[in-house]
C-alpha positions as CSV (number, residue, x, y, z in Angstrom):
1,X,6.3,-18.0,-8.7
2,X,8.7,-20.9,-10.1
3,X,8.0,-22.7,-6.7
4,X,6.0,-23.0,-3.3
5,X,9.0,-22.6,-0.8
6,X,8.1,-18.7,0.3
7,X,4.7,-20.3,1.2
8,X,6.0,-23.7,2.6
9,X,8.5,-21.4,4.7
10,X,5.9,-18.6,6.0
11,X,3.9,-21.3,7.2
12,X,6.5,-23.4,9.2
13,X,7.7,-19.7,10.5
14,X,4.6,-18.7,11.3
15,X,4.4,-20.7,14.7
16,X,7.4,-18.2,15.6
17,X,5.7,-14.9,14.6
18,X,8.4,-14.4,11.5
19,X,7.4,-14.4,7.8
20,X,10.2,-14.1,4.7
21,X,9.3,-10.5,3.3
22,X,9.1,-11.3,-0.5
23,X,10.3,-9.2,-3.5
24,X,7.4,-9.0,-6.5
25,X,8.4,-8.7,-10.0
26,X,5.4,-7.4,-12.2
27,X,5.1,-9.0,-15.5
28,X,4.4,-7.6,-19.0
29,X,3.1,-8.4,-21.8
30,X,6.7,-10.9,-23.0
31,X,6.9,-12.4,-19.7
32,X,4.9,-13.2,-16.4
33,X,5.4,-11.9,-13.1
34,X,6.5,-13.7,-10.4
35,X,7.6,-13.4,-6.5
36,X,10.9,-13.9,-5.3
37,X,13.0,-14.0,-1.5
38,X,14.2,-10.7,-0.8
39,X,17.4,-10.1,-0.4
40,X,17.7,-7.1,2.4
41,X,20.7,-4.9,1.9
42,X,21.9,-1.3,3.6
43,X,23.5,1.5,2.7
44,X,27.5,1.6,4.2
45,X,27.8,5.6,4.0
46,X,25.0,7.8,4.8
47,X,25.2,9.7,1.8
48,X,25.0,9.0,-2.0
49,X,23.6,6.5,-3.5
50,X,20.8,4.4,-2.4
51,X,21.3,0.7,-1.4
52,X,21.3,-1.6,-4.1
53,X,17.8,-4.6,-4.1
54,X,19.9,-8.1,-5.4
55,X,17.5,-10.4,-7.3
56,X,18.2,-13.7,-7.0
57,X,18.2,-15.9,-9.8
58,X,17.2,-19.2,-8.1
59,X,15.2,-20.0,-5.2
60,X,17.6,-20.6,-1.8
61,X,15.5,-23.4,-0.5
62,X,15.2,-25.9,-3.4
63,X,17.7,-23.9,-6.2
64,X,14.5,-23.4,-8.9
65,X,15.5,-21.2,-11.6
66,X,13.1,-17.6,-11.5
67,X,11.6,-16.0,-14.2
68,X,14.0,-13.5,-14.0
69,X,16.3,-12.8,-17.3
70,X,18.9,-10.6,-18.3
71,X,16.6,-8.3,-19.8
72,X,15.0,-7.4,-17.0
73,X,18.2,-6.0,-15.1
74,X,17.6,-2.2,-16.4
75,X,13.9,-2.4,-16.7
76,X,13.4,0.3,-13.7
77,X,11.3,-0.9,-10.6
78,X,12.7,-0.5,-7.5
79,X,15.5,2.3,-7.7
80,X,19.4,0.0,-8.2
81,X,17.7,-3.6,-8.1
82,X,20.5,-5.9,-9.9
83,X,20.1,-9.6,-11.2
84,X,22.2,-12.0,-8.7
C-alpha cells in the first residue's frame, strides 16, 4: 500500500459501523502487490457484459500515486478491471 489512508479512514469510520471495502492487487515476481480504494460500479442493462472494476491510480484522500502501471491493465484478475 503506497499509503495509510484506508487504515486512517476505517478507523475514524469505525465509530459509525462503516469501513471502505478495499480492492487487493496481488503482486509478482516484477512488482509488489498493494491495496487500493474500491471503486463500486453496476451494471446499466441486465444483460451482457459484466460491470467494469476501475482502478484508481492515486489515493483519493492524500493523491499518492499506487503501484499500479500500465502493464497491469490486461493482466486478468477480476473479470473487466481497467486502470483509472
Amino acid at each position: 500500500m503506497a499509503c495509510d489512508c484506508i487504515s486512517e479512514m476505517n478507523t475514524a469510520l469505525a465509530e459509525r459501523n462503516t469501513e471502505i471495502q478495499p480492492t487487493i492487487i496481488f503482486g509478482t515476481k516484477e512488482r509488489p502487490g498493494f491495496t487500493c480504494v474500491t471503486i463500486v460500479t453496476e451494471k446499466i442493462k441486465p444483460r451482457g457484459a459484466k460491470a467494469s472494476v476501475p482502478l484508481p491510480s492515486y489515493c483519493p484522500f492524500c493523491g499518492t500515486a499506487y503501484a499500479f502501471t500500465d502493464t497491469d491493465a490486461d493482466a486478468g484478475g477480476s473479470h473487466g478491471q481497467v486502470a483509472a
